[in-house]
N, C-alpha and C positions, 0 to 999 in steps of 0.2 A: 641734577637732582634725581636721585633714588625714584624708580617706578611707581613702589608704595606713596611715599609722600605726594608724588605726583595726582596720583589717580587720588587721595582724599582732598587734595586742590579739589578737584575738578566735580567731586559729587558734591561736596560743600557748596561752592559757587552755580551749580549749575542747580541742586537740588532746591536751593535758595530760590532761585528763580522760578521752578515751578510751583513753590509752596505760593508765593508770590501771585503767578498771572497764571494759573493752570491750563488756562484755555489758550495761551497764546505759544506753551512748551513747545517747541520742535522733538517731540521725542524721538522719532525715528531721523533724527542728527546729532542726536547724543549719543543713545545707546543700541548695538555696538558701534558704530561706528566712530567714536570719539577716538582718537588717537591713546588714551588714557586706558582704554581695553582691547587695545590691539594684541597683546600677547596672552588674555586670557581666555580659559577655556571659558570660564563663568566667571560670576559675581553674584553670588546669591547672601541673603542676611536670615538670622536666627534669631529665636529672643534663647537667653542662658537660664539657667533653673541650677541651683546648687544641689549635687549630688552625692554617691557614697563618698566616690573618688575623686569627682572630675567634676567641671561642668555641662551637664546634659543641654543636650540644642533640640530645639522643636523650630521647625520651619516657620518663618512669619512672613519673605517677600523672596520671589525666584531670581530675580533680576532689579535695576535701580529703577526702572518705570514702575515696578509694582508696588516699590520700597516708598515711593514719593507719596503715590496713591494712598498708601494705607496709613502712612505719616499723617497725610491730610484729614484723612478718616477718622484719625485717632488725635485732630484738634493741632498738631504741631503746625508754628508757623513761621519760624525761621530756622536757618541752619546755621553754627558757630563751630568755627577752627577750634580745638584748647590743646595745649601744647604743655607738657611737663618734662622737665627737664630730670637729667639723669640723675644730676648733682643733689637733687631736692630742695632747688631755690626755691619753687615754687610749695608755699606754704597750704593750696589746696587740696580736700580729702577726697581724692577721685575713688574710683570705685575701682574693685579688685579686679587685675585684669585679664585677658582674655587671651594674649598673643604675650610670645619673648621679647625680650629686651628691653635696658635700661632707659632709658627717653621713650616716652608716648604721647602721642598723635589719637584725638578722641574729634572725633563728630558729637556737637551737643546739639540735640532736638528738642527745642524750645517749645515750651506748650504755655497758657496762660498763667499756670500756679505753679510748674514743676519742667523740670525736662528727664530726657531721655538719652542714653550716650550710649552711642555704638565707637565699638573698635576692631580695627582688623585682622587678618591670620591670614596669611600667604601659603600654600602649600605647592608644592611642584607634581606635577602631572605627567605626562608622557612626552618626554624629551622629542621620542621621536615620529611627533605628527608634524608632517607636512607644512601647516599654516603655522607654527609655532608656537600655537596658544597653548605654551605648559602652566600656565598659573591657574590654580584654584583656590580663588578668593572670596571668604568667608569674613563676614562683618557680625560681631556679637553685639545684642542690647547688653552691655554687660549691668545695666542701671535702668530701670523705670519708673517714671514718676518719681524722680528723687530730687531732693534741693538742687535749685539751680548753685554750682558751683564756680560759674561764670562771671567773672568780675570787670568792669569795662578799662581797659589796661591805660593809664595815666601817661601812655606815650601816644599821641596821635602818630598817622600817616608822615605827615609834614615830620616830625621830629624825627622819625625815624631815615627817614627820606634826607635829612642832614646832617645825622651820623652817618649815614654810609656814604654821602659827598666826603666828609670829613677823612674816615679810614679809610677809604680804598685808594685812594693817591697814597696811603702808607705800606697798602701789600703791595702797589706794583714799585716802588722804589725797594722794600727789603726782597721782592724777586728779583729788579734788574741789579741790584750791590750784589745776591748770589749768582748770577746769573741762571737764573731762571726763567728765560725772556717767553716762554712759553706760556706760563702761567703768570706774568708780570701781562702778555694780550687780551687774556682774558678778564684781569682784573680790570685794564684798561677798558673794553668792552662795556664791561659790566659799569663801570662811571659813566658813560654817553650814554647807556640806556638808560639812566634816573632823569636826565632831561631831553628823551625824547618819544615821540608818539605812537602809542603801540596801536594797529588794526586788529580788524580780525582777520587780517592774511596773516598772518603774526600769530596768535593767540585762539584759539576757539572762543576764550573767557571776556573777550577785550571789550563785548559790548553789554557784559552783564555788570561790568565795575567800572569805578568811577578812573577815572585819566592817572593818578598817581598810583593808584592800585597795581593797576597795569605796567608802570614802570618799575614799580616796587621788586613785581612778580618776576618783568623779564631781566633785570638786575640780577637780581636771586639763580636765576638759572642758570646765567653767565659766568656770577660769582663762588655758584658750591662745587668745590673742588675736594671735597671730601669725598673718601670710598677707602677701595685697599689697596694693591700696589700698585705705583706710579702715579698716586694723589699726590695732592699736595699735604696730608698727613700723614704722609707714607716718608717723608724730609728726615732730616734731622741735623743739629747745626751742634757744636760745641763753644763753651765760655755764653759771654753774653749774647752773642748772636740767636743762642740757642734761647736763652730768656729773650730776648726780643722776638723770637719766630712763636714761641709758645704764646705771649703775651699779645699778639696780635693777630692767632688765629682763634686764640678762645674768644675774643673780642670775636671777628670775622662769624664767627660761627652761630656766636649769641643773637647777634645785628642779624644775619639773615636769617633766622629762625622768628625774631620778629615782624620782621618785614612780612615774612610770610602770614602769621597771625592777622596783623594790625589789614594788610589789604585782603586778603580772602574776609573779613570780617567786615570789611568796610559797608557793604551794604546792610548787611545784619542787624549793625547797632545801630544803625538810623533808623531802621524800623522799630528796634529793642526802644529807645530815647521816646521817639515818636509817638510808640505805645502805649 
């Protein structure tokens, strides 16, 4: 899984939990020290303001301990995954955004009448510092106080949890027919981890989410084989084989893009329901 993606796991679920029980956050085992900002210089957030040309940023938190604080301050009480797809399945009117490229990854900040969406911009820094930390990562409000566009997704945990029992015994049999027994182990992997028990020697996340969450998540990690050369969408098959690899990695790729949604969310909408 991609760093980006990774590190909005990780403030989603973790931020969640401090809006939650503020008094009982471990912050100084979050941040920096989470593994999720290990390579960054910073993490700082801005509210956006539309401009001549561009959009103008005005500083609103320096870091994600300040970000939660001021969240709280400002009434928000949970935090939600939203995930829009490149294709424009998804029929919601997100807000104009703030970072390149096709598919977006939004943090929605939920307040009583309204929420709030931040999204990210990754910049690179000084290659050559010592500790590594070239990212300079920059989160926009790109929306405040605006319709919740948040809808609660008609596929629970569990359903998703057995579509990917279902497909993945299908990418590791059309890896082992091409032989590709490398990525046929990992797809393997990734099936035993939907039925088995994540800690937090495992996970930093594992004891903020519920038990399927957990397996959802570490499935996901196992199974995203996507990036650029020597991916597993870096392939290419001719005749049907070639329809069969397409046809089961758009699948592959849907399924854990929800997985990811439905369990980083999982806490969320029980408090959203509860509410």
């Amino acid at each position: 899984m991609r760093g980006s993606l990774a590190q909005l796991i990780t403030l989603t679920v973790w931020g969640d939990a401090a809006l939650r029980a503020p008094a009982s956050f471990a912050a100084g085992k979050f941040y920096p020290a989470h593994p999720a900002f290990r390579f960054c210089e910073y993490v700082q957030f801005v509210d956006l303001s539309p401009a001549a040309t561009a959009l103008a940023e005005f500083p609103y938190a320096a870091d994600p301990i300040a970000w939660f604080e001021r969240m709280q301050a400002e009434g928000v009480y949970t935090l939600r995954l939203v995930y829009e797809p490149a294709d424009g399945e998804s029929d919601s009117a997100l807000p104009v955004g703030f970072s390149k490229g096709g598919e977006r990854w939004l943090i929605e900040a939920v307040k009583p009448a309204a929420s709030d969406y931040w999204e990210a911009r990754w910049d690179s820094g000084d290659y050559a510092r010592d500790d590594r930390k070239i990212w300079r990562v920059t989160y926009g409000r790109i929306a405040a106080n605006a319709p919740s566009e948040y809808a609660a997704s008609s596929t629970s945990m569990v359903e998703v949890k057995q579509h990917l029992l279902n497909h993945l015994p299908k990418m590791v049999d059309f890896a082992l027919a091409h032989y590709e027994d490398g990525f046929a182990r990992l797809f393997d992997i990734a099936l035993r981890l939907l039925d088995e028990p994540v800690n937090s020697d495992q996970a930093a996340e594992a004891e903020l989410l519920p038990p399927t969450a957990n397996q959802l998540l570490s499935s996901v990690q196992a199974a995203w084989v996507f990036g650029g050369m020597g991916s597993w969408n870096d392939l290419a098959f001719a005749g049907e084989d070639g329809v069969e690899y397409e046809t089961l990695t758009t699948k592959l790729y849907r399924l854990l893009n929800a997985a990811i949604v439905v369990a980083v969310n999982a806490s969320a909408l029980e408090r959203w329901r509860d509410g």
